[in-house]
Phi, psi and omega in degrees: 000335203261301124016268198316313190296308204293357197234333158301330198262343180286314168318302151322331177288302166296352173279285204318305177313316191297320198287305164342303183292292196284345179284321153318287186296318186292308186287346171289304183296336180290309195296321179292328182258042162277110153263099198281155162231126202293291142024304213226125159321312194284354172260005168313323200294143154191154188249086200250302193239337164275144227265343151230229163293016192285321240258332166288332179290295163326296211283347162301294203284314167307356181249344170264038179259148184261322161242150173207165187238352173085037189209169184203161160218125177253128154270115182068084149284355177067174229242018175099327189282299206250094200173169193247036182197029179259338187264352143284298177305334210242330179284297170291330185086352217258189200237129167200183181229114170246126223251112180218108173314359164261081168345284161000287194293330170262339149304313153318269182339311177254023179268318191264335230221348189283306172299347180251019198192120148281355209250324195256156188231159166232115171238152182269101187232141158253128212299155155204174167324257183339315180255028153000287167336304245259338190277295202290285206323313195265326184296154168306288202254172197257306194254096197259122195317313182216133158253101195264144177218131181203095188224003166084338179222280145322351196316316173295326201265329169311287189290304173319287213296310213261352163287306210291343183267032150125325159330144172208074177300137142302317171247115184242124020088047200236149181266117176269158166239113180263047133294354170266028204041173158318332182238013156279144178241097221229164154210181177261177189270154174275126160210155204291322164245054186293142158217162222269320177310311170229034145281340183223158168269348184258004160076346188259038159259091205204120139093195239208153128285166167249041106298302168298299183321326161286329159310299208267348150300321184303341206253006211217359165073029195245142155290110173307166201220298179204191166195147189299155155329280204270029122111037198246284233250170160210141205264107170230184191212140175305104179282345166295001174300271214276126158310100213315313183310298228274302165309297156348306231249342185309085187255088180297161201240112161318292132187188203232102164005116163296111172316330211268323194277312193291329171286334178280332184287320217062058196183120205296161169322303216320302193295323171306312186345263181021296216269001160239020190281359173276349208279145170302122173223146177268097173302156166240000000 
């Protein structure tokens, strides 16, 4: 059996360096061929280890900092490949700690991504309320140039524990669910091991509106910024980081259809709603 993992994992090692290698070549030919406007989100965009434009969205805002420490923190990094902070370690350089509740996926994560950063750590945790505490003990920094959060579920109750507990990301990083449309300001109830996967049989009970993500970052003094093209992730930002023209003049895409839900419904949010709308929900 030991034969065998050791004969698994090598093969996983080689997908992984090839993937590595094309998330390089591919997000280098994206950045370049970017015109960027400072103005407009959508030439912001390129894709190298993130699953949509975030690795572009970062990287624009993260060249508008006014100060940086070079660090990050991700909650569901995921196996290291495919995140929104893997194209700073491996591009970038920079040191953070990235956090995934699936053992596997983070052993995987520090097989592939360890060499490429002295700085970064992969740890296997699963986030709650309650171990907060345990994120600020270990981190360098309270203000981490970008802070990504993608966890499918808790996500709101996340972001609350880790302002209130003391964090002040410059750049912040959060997974919307557009199924609630533009204008609910809405989340699911807190559970300590919510997964999104066997909270609904249709996988959309889940997660934030960006109508709440916008209350409750504005309420948190952070700017809004954008949201990606394909209807995932959204961006705000601390404006003492940045410089008031560059924030003022930003005309950000409010929002956007989840590609991958629209394509699996045939069917607009309004009309997904529909089919979770008995589910227990949190105005924010």
């Amino acid at each position: 059996m030991d034969m065998f993992n050791k004969l698994k994992n090598y093969l996983s090692d080689i997908r992984g360096r090839q993937r590595i290698g094309i998330a390089l070549s591919k997000g280098g030919a994206m950045m370049q061929a970017r015109e960027v406007d400072l103005t407009k989100p959508l030439t912001w965009e390129f894709s190298g280890f993130s699953q949509n434009g975030e690795d572009g969205i970062i990287d624009v805002l993260r060249s508008q900092l006014l100060r940086c420490n070079r660090y990050f923190i991700e909650i569901g990094s995921a196996n290291g490949i495919e995140n929104n902070t893997s194209w700073l370690t491996v591009a970038e350089k920079y040191s953070g700690i990235m956090i995934e509740g699936n053992p596997r996926l983070v052993e995987h994560a520090r097989r592939m991504l360890l060499r490429y950063s002295i700085g970064l750590e992969c740890r296997n945790m699963f986030i709650t309320k309650a171990n907060i505490k345990e994120l600020s003990a270990i981190s360098f920094y309270q203000d981490p140039d970008i802070f990504s959060l993608d966890i499918d579920g808790n996500d709101f109750y996340i972001a609350k524990a880790v302002l209130d507990g003391g964090f002040r990301p410059k750049i912040f990083v959060v997974e919307y669910n557009s199924v609630y449309g533009p204008d609910r300001s809405l989340t699911v109830e807190y559970k300590d091991n919510f997964i999104f996967t066997s909270a609904h049989p249709t996988h959309l009970y889940y997660g934030v509106s960006i109508a709440g993500w916008r209350k409750f970052f504005e309420s948190r003094n952070y700017r809004f910024v954008t949201v990606d093209q394909n209807g995932v992730n959204a961006f705000f930002v601390d404006s003492d980081s940045f410089d008031a023209d560059f924030i003022d003049n930003i005309n950000g895409l409010g929002f956007a259809e989840n590609r991958y839900q629209l394509t699996k419904f045939r069917k607009p949010s309004e009309e997904q709603f529909s089919l979770i709308e008995d589910q227990n929900f949190i105005p924010i």
